[in-house]
FIKOLVO-997909 format. One line per field, with one value per residue: chain; y negated, z, x of N, C-alpha, C in turn. Coordinates in steps of 0.05 Angstrom, whole numbers, plus 5000, padded with zeros to 4 digits. Example, Ala and Ser with C-alpha at 12.3 -4.5 7.8 and 13.67 -1.06 7.14 Angstrom:
cadena	[A; A] $
n.yy	[5114; 5045] $
n.zz	[5156; 5142] $
n.xx	[5264; 5257] $
ca.yy	[5090; 5021] $
ca.zz	[5156; 5143] $
ca.xx	[5246; 5273] $
c.yy	[5066; 4999] $
c.zz	[5156; 5157] $
c.xx	[5264; 5258] $
// end
This chain:
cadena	[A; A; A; A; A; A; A; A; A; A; A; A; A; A; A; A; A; A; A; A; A; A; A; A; A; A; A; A; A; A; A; A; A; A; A; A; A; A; A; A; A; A; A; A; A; A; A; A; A; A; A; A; A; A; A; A; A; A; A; A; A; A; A; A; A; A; A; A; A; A; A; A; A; A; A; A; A; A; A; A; A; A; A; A; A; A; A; A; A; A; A; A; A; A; A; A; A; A; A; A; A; A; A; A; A; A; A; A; A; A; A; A; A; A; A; A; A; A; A; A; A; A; A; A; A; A; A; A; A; A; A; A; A; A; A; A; A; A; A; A; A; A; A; A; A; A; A; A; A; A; A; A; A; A; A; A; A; A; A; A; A; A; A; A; A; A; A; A; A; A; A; A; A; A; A; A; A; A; A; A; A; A; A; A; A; A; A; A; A; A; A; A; A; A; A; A; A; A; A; A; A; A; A; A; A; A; A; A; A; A; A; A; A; A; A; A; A; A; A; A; A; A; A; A; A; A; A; A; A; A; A; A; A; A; A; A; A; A; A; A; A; A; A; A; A; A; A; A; A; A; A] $
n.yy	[8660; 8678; 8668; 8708; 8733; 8760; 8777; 8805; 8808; 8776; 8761; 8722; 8663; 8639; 8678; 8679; 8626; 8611; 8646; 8624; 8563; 8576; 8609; 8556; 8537; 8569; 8619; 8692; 8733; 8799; 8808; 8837; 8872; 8892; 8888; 8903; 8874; 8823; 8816; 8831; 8783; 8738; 8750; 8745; 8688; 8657; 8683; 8658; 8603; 8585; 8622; 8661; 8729; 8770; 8821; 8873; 8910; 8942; 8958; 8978; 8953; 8984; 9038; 9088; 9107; 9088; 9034; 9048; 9062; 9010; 9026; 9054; 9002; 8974; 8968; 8915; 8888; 8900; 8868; 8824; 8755; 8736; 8747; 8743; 8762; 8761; 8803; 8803; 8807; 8794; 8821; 8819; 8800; 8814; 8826; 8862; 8908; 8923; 8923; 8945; 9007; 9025; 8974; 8957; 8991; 8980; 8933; 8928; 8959; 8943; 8885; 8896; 8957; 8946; 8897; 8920; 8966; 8950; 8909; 8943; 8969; 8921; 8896; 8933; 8921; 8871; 8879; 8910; 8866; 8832; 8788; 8743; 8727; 8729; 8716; 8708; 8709; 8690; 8669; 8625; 8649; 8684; 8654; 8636; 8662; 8675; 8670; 8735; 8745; 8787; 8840; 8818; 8772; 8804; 8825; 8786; 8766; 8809; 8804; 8761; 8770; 8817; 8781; 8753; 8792; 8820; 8769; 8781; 8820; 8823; 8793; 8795; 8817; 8764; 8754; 8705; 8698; 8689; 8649; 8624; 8595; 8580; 8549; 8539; 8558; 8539; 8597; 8666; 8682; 8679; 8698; 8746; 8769; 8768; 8804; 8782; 8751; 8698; 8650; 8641; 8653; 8594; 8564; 8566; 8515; 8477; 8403; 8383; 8376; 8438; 8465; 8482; 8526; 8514; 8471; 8508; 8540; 8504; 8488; 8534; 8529; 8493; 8518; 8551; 8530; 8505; 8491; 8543; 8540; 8535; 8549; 8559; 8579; 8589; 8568; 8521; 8509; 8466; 8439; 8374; 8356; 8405; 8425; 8466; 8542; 8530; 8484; 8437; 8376; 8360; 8331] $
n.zz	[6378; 6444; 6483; 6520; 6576; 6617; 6697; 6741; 6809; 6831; 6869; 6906; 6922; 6868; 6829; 6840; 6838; 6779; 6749; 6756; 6740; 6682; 6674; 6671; 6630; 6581; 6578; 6577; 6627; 6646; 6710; 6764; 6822; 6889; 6927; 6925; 6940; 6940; 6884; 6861; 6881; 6853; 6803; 6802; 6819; 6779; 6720; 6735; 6745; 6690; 6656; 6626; 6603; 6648; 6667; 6718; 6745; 6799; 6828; 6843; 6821; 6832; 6821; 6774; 6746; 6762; 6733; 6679; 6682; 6650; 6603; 6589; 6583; 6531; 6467; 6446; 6488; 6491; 6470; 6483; 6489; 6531; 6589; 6655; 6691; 6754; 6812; 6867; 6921; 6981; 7038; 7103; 7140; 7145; 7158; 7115; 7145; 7172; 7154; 7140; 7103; 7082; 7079; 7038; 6992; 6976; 6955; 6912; 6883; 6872; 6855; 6809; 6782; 6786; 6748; 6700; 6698; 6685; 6649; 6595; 6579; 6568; 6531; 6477; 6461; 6448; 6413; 6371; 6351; 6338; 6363; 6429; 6493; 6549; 6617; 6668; 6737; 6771; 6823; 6865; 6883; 6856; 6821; 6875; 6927; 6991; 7068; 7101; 7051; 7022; 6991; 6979; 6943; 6908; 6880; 6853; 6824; 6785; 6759; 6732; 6697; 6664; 6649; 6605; 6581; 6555; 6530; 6478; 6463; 6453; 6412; 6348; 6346; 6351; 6403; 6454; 6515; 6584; 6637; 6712; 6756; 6821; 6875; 6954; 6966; 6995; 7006; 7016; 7013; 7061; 7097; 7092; 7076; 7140; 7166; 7174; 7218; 7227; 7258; 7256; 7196; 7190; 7208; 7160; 7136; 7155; 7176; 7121; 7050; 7015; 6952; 6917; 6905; 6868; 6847; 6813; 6778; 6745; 6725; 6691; 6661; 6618; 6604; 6572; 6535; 6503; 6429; 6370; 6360; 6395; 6454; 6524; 6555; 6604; 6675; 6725; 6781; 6839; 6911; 6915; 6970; 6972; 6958; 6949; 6969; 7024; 7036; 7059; 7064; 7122; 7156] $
n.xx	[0590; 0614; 0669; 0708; 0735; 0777; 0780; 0832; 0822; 0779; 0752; 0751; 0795; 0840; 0823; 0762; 0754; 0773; 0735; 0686; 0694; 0710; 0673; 0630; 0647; 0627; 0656; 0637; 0641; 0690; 0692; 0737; 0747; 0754; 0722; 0656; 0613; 0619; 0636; 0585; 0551; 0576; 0575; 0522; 0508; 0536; 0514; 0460; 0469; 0500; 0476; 0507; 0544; 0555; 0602; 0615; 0672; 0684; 0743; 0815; 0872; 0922; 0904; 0910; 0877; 0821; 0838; 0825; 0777; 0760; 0763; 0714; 0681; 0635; 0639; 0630; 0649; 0704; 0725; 0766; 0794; 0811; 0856; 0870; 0912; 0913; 0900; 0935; 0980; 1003; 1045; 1067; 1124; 1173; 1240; 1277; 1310; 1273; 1220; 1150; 1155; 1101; 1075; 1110; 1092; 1046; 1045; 1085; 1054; 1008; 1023; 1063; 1054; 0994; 0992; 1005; 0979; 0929; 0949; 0969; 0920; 0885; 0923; 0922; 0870; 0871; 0912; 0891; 0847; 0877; 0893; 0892; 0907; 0942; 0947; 0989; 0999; 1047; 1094; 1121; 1156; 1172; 1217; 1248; 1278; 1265; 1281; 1257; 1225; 1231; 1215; 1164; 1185; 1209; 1172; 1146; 1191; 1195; 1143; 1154; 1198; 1172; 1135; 1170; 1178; 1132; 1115; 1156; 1147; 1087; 1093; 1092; 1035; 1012; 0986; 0991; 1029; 1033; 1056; 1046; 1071; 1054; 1064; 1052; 0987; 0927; 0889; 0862; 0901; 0955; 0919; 0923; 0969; 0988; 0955; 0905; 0901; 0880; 0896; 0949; 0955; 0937; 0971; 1001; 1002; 0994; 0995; 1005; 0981; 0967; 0964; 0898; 0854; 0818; 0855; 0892; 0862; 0843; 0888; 0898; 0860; 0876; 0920; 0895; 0862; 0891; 0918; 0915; 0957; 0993; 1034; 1038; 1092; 1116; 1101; 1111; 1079; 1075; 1046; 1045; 1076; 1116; 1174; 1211; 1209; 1226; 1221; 1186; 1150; 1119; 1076] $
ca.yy	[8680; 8660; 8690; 8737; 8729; 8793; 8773; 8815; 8799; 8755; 8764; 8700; 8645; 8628; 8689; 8664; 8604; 8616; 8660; 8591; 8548; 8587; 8605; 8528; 8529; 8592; 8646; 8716; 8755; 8815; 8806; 8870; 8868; 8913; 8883; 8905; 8851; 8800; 8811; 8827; 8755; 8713; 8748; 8729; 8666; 8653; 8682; 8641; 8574; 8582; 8634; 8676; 8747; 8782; 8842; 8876; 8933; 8945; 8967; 8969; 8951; 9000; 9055; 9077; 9116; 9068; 9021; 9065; 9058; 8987; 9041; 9053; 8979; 8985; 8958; 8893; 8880; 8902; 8832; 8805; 8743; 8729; 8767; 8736; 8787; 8752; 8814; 8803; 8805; 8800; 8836; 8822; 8777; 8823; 8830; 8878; 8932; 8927; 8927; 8972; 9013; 9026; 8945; 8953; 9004; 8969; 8904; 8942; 8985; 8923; 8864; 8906; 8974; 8940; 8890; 8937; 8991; 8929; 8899; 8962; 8976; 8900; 8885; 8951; 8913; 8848; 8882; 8907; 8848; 8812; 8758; 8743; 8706; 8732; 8698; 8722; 8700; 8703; 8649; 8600; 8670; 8695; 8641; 8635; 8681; 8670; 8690; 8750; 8749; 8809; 8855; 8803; 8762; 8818; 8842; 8761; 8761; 8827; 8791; 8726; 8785; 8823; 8758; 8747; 8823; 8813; 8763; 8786; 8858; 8821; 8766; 8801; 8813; 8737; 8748; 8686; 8708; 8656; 8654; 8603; 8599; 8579; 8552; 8541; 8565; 8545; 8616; 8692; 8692; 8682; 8713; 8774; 8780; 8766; 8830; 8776; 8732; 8669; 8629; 8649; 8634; 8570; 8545; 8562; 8503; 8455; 8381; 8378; 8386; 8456; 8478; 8499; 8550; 8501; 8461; 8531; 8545; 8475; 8491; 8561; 8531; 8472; 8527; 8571; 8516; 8490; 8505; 8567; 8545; 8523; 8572; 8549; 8605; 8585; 8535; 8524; 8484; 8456; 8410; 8348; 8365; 8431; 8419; 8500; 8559; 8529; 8452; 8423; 8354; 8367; 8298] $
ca.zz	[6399; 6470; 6477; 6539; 6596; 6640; 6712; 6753; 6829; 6824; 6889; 6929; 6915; 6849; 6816; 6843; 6822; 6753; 6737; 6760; 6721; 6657; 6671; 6657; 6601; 6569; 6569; 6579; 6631; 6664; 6719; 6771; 6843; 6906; 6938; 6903; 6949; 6926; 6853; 6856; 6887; 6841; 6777; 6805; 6811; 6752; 6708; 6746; 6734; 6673; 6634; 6611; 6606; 6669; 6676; 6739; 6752; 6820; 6825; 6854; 6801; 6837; 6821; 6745; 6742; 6771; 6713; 6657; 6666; 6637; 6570; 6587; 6574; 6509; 6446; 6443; 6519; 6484; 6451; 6501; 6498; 6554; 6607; 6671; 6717; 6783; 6832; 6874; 6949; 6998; 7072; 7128; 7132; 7169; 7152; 7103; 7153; 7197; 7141; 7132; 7077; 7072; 7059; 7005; 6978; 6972; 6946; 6884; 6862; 6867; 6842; 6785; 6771; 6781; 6724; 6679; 6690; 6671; 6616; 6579; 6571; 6554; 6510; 6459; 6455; 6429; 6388; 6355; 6339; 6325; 6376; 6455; 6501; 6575; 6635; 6690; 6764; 6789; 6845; 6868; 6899; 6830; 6823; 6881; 6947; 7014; 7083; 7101; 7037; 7010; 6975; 6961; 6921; 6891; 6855; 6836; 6802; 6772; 6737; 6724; 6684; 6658; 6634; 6581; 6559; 6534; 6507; 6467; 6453; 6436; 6385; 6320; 6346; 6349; 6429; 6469; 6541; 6600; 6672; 6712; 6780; 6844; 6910; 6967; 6961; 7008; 6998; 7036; 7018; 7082; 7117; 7077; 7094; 7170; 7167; 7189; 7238; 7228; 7264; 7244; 7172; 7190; 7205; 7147; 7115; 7185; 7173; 7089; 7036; 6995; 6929; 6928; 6882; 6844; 6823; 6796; 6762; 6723; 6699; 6676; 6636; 6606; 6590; 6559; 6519; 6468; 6400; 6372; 6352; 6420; 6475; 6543; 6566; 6637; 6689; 6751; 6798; 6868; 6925; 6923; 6990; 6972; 6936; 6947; 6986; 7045; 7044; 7062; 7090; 7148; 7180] $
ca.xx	[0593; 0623; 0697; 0710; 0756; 0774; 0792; 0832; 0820; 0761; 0724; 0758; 0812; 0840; 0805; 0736; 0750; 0769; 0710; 0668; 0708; 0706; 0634; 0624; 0666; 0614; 0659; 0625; 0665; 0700; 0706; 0739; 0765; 0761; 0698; 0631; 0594; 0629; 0630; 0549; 0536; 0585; 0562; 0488; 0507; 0549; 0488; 0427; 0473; 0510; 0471; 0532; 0539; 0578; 0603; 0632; 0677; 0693; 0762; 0834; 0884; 0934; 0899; 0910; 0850; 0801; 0834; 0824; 0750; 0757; 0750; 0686; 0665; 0620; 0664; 0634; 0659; 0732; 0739; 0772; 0799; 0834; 0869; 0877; 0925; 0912; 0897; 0959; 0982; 1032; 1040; 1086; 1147; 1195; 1269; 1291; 1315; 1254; 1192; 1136; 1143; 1077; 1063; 1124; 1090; 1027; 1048; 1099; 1036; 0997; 1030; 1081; 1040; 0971; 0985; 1021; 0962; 0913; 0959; 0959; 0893; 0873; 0940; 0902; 0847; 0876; 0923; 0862; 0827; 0897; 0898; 0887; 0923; 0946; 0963; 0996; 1003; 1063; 1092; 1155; 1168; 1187; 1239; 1265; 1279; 1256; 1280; 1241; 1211; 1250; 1199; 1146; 1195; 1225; 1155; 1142; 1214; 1187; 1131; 1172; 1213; 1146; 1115; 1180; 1187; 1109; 1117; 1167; 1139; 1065; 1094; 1081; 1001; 1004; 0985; 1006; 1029; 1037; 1065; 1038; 1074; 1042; 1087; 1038; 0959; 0907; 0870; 0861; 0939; 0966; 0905; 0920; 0998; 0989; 0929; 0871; 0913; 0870; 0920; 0981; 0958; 0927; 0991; 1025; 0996; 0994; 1010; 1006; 0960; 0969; 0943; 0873; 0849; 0811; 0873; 0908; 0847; 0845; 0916; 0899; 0845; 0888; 0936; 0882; 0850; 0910; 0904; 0931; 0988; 1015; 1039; 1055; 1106; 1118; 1096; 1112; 1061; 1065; 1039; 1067; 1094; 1135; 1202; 1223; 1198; 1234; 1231; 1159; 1146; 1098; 1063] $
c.yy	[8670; 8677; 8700; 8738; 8751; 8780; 8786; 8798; 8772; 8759; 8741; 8684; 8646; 8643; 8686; 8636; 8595; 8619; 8638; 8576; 8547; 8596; 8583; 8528; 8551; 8614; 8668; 8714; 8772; 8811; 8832; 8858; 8893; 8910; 8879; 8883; 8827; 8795; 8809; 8797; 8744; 8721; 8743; 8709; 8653; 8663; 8665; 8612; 8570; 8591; 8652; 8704; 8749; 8812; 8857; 8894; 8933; 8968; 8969; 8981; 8972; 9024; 9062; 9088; 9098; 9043; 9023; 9065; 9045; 9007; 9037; 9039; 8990; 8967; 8934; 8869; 8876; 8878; 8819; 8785; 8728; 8743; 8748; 8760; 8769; 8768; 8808; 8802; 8803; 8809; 8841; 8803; 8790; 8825; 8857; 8919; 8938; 8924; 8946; 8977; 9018; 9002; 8941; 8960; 8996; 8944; 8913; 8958; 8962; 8908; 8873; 8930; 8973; 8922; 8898; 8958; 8968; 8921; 8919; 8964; 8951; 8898; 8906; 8935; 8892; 8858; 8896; 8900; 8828; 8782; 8765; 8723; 8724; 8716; 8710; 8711; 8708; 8672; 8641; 8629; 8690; 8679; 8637; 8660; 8662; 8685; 8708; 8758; 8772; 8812; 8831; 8791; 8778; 8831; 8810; 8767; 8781; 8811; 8765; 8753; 8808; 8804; 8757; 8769; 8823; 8790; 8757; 8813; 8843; 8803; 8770; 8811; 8791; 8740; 8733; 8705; 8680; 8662; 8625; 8613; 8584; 8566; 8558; 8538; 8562; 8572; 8636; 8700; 8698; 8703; 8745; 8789; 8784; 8783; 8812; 8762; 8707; 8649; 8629; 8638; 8615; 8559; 8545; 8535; 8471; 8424; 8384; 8391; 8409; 8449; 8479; 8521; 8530; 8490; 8489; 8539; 8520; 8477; 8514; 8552; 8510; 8491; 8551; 8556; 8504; 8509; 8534; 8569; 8540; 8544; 8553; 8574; 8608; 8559; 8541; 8500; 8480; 8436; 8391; 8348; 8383; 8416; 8453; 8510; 8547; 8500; 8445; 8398; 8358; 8336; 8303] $
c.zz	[6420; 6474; 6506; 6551; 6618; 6657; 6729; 6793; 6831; 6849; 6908; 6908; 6886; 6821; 6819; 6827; 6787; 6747; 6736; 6741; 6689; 6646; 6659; 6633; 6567; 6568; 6585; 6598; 6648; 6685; 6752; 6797; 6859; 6918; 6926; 6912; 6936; 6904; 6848; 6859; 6872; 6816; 6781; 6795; 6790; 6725; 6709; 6738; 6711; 6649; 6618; 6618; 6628; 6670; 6691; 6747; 6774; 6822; 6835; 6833; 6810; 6833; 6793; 6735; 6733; 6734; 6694; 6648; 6653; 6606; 6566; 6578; 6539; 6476; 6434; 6469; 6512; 6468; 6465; 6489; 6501; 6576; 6630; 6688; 6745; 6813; 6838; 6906; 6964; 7034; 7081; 7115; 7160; 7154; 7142; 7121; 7172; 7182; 7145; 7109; 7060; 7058; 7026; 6981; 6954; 6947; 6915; 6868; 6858; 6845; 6813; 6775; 6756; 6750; 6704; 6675; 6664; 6647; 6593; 6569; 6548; 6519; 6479; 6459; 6439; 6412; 6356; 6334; 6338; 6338; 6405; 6469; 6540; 6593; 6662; 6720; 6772; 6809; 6849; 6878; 6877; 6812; 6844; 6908; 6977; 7049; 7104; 7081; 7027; 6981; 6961; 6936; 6900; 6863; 6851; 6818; 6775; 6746; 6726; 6692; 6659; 6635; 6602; 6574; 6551; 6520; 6485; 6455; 6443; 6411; 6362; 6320; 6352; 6378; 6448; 6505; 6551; 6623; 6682; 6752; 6815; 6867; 6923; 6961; 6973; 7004; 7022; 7034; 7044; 7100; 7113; 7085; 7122; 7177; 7188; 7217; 7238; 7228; 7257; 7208; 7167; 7185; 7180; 7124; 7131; 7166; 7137; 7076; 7016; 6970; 6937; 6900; 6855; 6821; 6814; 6779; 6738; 6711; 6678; 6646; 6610; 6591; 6567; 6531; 6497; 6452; 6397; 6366; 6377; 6436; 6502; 6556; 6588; 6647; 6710; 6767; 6821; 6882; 6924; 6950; 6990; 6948; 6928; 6962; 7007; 7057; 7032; 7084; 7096; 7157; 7194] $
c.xx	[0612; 0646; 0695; 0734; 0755; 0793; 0793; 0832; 0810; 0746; 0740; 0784; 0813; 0826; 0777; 0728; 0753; 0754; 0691; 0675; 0706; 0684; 0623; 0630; 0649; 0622; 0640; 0652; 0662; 0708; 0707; 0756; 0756; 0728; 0672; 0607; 0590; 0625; 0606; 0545; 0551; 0575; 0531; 0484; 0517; 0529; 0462; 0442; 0485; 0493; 0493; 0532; 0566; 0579; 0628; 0646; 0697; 0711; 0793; 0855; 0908; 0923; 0892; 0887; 0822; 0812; 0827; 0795; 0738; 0753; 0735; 0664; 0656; 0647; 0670; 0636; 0690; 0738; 0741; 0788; 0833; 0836; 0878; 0891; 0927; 0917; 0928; 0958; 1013; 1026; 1068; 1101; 1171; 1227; 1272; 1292; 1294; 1224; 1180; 1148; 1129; 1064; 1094; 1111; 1061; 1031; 1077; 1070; 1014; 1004; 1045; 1059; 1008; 0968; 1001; 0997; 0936; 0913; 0955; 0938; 0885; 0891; 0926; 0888; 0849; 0898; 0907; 0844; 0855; 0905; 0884; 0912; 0924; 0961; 0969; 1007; 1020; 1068; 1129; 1166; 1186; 1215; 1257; 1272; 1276; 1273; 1264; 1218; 1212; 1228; 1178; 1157; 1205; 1203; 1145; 1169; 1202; 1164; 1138; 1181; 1190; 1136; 1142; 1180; 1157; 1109; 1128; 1152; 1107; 1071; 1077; 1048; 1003; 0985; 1000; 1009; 1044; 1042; 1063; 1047; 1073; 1065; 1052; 1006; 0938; 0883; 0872; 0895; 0949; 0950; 0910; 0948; 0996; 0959; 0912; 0881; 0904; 0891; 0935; 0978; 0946; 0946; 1007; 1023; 0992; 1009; 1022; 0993; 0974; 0956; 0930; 0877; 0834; 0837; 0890; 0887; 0838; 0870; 0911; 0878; 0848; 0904; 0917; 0868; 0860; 0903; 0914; 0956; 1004; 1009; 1053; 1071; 1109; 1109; 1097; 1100; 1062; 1048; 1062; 1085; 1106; 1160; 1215; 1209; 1197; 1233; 1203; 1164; 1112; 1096; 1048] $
// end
């Protein structure tokens, strides 16, 4: 039987690319984001070339309702796996006393509520069946602080902090949990903070090669693939050109 990977925010970058990735690899999966377009054409295609079962529930992990329908899945959908918590975002880069609160508000119910409404649900399911393995996206933003980063970094630290209190609280269900953290991303990241500024997040990547989504999705599945006795607890991945948030060589 083919094991079962539930990915949240799978309709672009490193959650797109996962679901591909792991598609190859046979798992079956969940996979749930905001954009029902999106998910229809990649579980198309991830069925017509792989042959694997997909299934899609269009959803926004801030909303605990909307997550709750993950119940609904039938009971041999509830053997999950693996837990990717990916949905994540960030918006604006203003100073503290001059933010929206509306993008605070967004990006706390997102990035902390969204994979706490998520984790719940899934972590039941593998405590269950006595085993699973979660991984959770958080970013250099969860180690270190930025200026004008405020809020964003403050809900990465959050899951930096998250990621050890599970996996402390899942030990005794023999559920591995993993934090796998990100600096710079060639993805909709930037496009997504700067609300659709093309340019603005062209540059943030001007003069040196980023991440892509592929290479974060080749770690996730290096860290998914050890045996069971091995746990990777944390990792932190960059471009060769980032040393911190703040110190990139540009050519």
């Amino acid at each position: 039987m083919s094991k079962i990977a539930l990915i949240t925010g799978a309709t672009a970058g490193i959650g797109e690319a996962c679901a591909s990735l792991f598609a190859q690899q046979n798992y079956d999966l969940i996979l749930t984001g905001r954009r029902k377009d999106r998910l229809d054409a990649l579980a198309e295609r991830l069925v017509s070339e792989y042959g694997i079962r997909v299934n899609i529930l269009t959803m926004d992990v801030r909303n605990k309702e909307e997550v709750e329908k993950l119940e609904t899945l039938s009971s041999d959908w509830k053997k999950v796996d693996l837990l990717i918590n990916n949905a994540g975002l960030s918006l604006g880069m203003d100073p503290i006393n001059s933010g929206s609160t509306t993008d605070w508000e967004v990006m706390i119910d997102t990035n902390i509520k969204g994979l706490l409404y998520v984790t719940k649900v899934v972590s039941n399911w593998m405590i269950q069946h006595g085993s699973g393995h979660i991984i959770n996206i958080g970013s250099i933003a969860g180690k270190e602080t930025y200026l004008n980063g405020n809020v964003y970094c403050a809900t990465k630290h959050a899951v930096d902090s998250l990621n050890k209190a599970m996996r402390i609280d899942l030990l005794p269900h023999k559920i591995k949990v993993t934090a796998i953290h990100p600096g710079a991303v060639d993805t909709e990241f930037s496009e997504v903070r700067f609300k659709g500024d093309k340019d603005r997040a062209k540059k943030v990547y001007d003069g040196y090669e980023p991440l892509h989504a592929q290479d974060i999705a080749e770690t996730i599945w290096f860290i998914a693939s050890r045996p069971a006795h091995v746990n990777i607890n944390d990792l932190l991945i960059m471009p060769t050109a980032q040393a911190s948030t703040s110190h990139l060589l540009r050519e």
